[in-house]
C-alpha positions as a Python dict, from the first residue, in 0.01 Angstrom:
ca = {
    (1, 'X'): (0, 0, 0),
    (2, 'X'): (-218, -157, 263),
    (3, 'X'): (-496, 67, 452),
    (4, 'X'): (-356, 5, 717),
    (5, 'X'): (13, 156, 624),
    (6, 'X'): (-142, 508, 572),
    (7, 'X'): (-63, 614, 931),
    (8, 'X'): (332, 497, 883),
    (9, 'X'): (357, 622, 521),
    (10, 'X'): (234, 973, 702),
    (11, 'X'): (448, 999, 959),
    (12, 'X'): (769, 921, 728),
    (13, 'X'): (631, 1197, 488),
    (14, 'X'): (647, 1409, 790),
    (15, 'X'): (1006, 1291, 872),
    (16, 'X'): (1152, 1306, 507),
    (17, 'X'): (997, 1710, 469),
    (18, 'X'): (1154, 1790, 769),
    (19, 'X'): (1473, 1636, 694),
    (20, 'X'): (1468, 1866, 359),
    (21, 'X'): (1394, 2106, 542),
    (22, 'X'): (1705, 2113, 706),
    (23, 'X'): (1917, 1991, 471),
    (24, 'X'): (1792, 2352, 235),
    (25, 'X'): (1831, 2520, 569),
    (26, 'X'): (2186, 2440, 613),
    (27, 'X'): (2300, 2436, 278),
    (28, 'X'): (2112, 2833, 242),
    (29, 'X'): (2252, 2996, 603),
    (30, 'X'): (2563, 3163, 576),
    (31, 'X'): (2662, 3092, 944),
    (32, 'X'): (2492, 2791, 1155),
    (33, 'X'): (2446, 2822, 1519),
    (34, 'X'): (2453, 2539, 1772),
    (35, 'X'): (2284, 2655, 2090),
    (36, 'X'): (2117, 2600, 2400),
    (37, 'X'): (1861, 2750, 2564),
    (38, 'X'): (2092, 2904, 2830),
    (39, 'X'): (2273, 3033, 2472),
    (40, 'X'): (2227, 3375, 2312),
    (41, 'X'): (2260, 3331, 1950),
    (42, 'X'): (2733, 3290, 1995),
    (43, 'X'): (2857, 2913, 1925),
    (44, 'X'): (3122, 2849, 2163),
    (45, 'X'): (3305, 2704, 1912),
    (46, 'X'): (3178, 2793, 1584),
    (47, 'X'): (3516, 2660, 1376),
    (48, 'X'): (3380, 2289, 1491),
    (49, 'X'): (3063, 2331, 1377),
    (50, 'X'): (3170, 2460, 1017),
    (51, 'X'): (3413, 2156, 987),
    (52, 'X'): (3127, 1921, 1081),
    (53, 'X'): (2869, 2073, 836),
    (54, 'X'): (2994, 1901, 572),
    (55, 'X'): (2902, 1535, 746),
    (56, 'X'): (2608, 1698, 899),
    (57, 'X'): (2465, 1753, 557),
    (58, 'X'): (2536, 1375, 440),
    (59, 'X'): (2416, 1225, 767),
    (60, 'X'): (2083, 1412, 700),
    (61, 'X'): (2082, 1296, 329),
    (62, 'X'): (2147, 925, 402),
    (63, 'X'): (1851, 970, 668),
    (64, 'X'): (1595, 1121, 396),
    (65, 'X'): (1737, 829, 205),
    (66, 'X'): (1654, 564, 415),
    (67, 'X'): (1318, 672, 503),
    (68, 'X'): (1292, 641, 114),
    (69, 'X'): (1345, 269, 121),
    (70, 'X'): (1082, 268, 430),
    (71, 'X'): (857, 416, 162),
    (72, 'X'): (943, 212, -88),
    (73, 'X'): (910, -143, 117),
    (74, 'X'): (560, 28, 243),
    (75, 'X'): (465, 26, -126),
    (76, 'X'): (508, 402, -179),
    (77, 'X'): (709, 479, -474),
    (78, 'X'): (627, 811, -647),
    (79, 'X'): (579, 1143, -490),
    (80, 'X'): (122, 1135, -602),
    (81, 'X'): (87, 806, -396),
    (82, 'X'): (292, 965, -75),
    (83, 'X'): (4, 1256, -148),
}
């Protein structure tokens, strides 16, 4: 990895945690909400949102995949040299 790649290999750290993130907080809540601000906690339609979870939850993995590759093509390629 260059010195000057540190900055990039940072920021897709920060990307691929958050991704997890989500991905363990969808796959741990029993009920997911989709709200606004102008929103209580009540989906309007919350039998949509439990038939998209399921391509939710491999959008988000093909996205913490692909910021793998970035990684990878930036020279990162174990989890001590993303440290």
């Amino acid at each position: 990895m260059k010195l000057t790649d540190f900055s990039a290999v940072a920021e897709l750290i920060k990307e691929r945690d958050y991704l997890i993130g989500l991905l363990i907080r969808l796959s741990s809540e029993a009920r997911i909400t989709i709200k606004t601000a102008m929103q209580s906690s009540q989906d309007l339609r919350p039998d949509l949102v439990e038939r998209m979870l399921p391509d939710m939850k491999l959008v988000i993995e093909q996205a913490i995949a692909v910021v793998g590759e970035k990684l990878a093509a930036l020279g990162v390629t174990t989890e001590q040299e993303a440290a």
